[in-house]
C-alpha positions in Angstrom: -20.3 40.1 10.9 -23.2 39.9 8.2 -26.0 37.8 9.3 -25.9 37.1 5.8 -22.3 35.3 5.7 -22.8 31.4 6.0 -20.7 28.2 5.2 -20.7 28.9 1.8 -20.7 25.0 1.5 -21.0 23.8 -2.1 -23.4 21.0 -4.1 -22.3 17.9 -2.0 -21.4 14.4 -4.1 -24.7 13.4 -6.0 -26.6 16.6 -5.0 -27.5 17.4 -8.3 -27.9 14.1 -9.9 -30.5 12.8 -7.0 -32.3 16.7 -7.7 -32.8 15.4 -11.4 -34.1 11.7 -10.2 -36.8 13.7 -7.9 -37.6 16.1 -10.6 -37.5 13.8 -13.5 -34.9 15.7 -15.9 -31.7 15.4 -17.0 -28.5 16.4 -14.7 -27.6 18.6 -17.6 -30.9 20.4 -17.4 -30.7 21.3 -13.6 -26.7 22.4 -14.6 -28.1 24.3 -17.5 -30.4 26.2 -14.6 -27.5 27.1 -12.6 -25.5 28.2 -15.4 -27.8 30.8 -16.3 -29.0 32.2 -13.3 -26.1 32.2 -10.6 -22.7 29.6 -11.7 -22.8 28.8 -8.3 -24.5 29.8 -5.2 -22.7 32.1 -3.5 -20.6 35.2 -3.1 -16.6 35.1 -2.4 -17.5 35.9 1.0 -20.1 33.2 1.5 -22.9 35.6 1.0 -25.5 34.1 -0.8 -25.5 35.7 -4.1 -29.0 38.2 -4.9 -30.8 40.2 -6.8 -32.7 43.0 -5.0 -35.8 44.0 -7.3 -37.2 47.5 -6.4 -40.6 46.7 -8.2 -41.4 44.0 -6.0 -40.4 45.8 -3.2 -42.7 48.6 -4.3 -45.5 45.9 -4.8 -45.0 44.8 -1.7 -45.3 47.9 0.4 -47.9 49.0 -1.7 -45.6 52.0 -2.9 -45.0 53.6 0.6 -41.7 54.3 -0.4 -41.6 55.3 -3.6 -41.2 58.8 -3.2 -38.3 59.1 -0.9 -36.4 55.8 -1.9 -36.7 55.8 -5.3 -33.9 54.1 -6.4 -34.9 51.0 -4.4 -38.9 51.2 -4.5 -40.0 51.4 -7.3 -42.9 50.5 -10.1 -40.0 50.2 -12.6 -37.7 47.1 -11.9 -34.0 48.4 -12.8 -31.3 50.5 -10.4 -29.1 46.8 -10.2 -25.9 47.1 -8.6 -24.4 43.9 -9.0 -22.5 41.3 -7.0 -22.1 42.5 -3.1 -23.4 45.9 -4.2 -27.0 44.5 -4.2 -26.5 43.6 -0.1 -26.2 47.2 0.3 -29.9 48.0 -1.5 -31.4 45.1 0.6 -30.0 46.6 3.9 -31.5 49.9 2.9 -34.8 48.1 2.4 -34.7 46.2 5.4 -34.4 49.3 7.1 -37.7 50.0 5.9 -39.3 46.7 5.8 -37.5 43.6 6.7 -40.0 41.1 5.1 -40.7 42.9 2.4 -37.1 43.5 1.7 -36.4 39.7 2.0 -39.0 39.0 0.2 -38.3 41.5 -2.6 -34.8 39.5 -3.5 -33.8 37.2 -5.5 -31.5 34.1 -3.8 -28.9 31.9 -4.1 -27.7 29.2 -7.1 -31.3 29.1 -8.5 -32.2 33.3 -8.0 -35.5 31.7 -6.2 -37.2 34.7 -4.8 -37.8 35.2 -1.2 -41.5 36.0 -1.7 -41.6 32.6 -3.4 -40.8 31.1 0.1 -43.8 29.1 0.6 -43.7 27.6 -2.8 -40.3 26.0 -2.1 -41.4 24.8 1.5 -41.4 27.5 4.4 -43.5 29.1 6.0 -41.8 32.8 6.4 -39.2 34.5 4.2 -36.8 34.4 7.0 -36.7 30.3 7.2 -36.0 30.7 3.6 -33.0 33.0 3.6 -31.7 31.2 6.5 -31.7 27.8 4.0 -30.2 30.0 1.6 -27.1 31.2 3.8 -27.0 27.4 5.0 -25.6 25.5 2.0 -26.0 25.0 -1.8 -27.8 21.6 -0.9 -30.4 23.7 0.8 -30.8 26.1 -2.5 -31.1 23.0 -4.5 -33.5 21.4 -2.1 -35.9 25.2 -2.6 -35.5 24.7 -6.0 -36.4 21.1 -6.4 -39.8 22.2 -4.1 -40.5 25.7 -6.5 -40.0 23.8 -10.1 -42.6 20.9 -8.6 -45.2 23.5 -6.9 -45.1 25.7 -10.2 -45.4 22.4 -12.2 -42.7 23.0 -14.1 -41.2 20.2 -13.8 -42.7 18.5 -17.1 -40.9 21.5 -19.1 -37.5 20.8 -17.5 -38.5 17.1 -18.4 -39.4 17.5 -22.3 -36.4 20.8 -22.0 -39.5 23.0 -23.6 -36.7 26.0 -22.6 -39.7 28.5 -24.0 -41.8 27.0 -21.7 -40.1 26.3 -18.4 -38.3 30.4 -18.8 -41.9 31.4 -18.8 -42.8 30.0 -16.1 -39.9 30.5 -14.0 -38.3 34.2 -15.2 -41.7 35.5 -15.4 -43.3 37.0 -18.6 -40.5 39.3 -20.0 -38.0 36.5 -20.1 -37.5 37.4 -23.8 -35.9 40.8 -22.7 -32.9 38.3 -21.5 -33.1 35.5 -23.1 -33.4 33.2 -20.7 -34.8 30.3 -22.9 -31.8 30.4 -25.8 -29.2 30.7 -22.7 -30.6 27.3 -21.1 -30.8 25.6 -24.4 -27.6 26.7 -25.1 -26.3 26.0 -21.6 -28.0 22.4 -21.7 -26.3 21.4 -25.0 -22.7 22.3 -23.0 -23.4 20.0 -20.3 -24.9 17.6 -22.0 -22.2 16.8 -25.0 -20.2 14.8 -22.2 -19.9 13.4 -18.9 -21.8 15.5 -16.3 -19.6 18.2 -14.9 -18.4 18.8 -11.3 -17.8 22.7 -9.9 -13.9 21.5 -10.4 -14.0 21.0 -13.9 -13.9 17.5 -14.1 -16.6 15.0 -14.9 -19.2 13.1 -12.9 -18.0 9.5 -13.0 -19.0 6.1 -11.7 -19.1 2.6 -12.9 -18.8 2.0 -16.2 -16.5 4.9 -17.1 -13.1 5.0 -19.2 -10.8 7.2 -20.0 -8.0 8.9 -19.0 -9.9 10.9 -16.1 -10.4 7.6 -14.3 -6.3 7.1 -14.8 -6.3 10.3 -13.0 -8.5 9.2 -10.3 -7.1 5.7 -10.0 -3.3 7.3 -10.0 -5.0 9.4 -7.4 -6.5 7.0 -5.2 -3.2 5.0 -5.5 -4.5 1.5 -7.2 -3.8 -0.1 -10.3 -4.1 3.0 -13.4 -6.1 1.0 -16.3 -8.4 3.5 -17.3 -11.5 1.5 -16.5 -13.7 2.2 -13.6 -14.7 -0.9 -12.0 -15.8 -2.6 -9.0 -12.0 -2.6 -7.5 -12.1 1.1 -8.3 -15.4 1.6 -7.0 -14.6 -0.1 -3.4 -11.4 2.6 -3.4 -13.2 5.0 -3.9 -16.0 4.1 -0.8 -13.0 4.0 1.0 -12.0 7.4 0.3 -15.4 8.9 1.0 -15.7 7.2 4.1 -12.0 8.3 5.2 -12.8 12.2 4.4 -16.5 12.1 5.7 -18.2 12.3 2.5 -21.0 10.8 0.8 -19.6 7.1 0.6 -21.7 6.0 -2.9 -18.9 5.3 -4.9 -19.6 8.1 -7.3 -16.6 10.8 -7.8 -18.5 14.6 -8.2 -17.0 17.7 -7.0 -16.6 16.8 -3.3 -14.6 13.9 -3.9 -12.5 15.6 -6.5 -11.8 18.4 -4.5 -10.7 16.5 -1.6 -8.6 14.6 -4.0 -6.8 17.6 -5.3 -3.3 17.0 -2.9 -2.9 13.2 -5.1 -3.9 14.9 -8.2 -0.7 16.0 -10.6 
């Protein structure tokens, strides 16, 4: 078995809204993040999802390599593989250099990478990948640490896209984009309700609509369409019952452990 392969354990309820609260943004621009760099954390085989970059591995071993392993080692960044195909290059690097090889990948929901470790918190590159095989909550925590140690955190506040893709995707962010796809990807998510992984919206008190009805149809009480305090004890209730978060708050947790009620 990989020592790669973790839980694969999603954002839990409220993850990504408290990440916003410590950083200062909108939950729309941390879900604009995601969207752009990984939709999600991890692999269909609970891999962590990556992005080996030959360049910094190059960098990183001052070239040594170069010569016989071109393809991964590198001056030039390139020779991606994609998906499951990029544990192979890592592997290969490990081989070579293990730390530098960690170090020389990119990781998990927010592509943080490795050689980036200390900025979100650790003190090696292998405590880092070990939080990235652990659980999207740990990815989210990096991430949180990494936009606050970088000081981007003001861009994701004022969403200065231009400004926080520099900072984060490095100088040739351009070549990809990566401002007009977060701008793009924040004015998605923030058009409506938040959305959960499942495809249905963040709600809590205060909300109406027919996704309530669902809920409340759901949680068997009384279907009115208006999420209240008698909906928001039901819902406590649930957490409790399925050992989740109990904060009254339905995200993608709760609304995937209600899919059996759901019709």
């Amino acid at each position: 078995m990989s020592e790669f392969i973790g839980s694969g354990a999603p954002f839990s309820d409220g993850a990504v809204e408290d990440a916003a609260q410590a950083l200062g943004c909108e939950v729309a621009a941390v879900r604009a993040v995601i969207d752009v760099e990984s939709r999600g954390g991890y692999l269909s085989d609970k891999r962590p999802k990556i992005l080996f970059e030959r360049h910094y591995f190059s960098r990183l071993t001052k070239n040594a390599f170069d010569a016989a392993h071109t393809d991964i080692s590198n001056r030039k960044f390139g020779g991606y593989k994609g998906g499951a195909g990029e544990y192979a290059r890592l592997e290969r690097a490990m081989a070579l250099n293990r730390d530098a090889a960690l170090r020389s990948a990119s990781w998990g929901a927010f592509q943080i990478m490795g050689d980036n470790c200390r900025m979100c918190g650790f003190d090696t590159a292998e405590d880092f990948v070990a939080a990235m095989v652990e659980s999207e909550d740990r990815q989210l925590a990096a991430f949180v640490a990494f936009v606050k140690s970088a000081r981007l955190d003001d861009e994701l506040r004022r969403l200065d896209w231009e400004g926080f893709a520099r900072g984060y995707n490095g100088p040739a962010f351009r070549t990809n984009n990566y401002d007009k796809k977060m701008a793009a990807a924040y004015a998605f998510h923030a058009a409506g309700p938040p959305r959960t992984s499942a495809g249905r919206p963040l709600l809590k008190m205060g909300a109406v609509g027919d996704e309530v009805e669902d809920l409340q149809q759901a949680l068997g009480i009384k279907a009115d369409g208006d999420f209240g305090p008698a909906t928001k004890k039901a819902v406590i209730a649930f957490q409790q019952q399925h050992g989740l978060k109990a904060d009254g708050i339905v995200g993608a947790g709760t609304w995937k452990a209600l899919e059996p009620q759901l019709h």
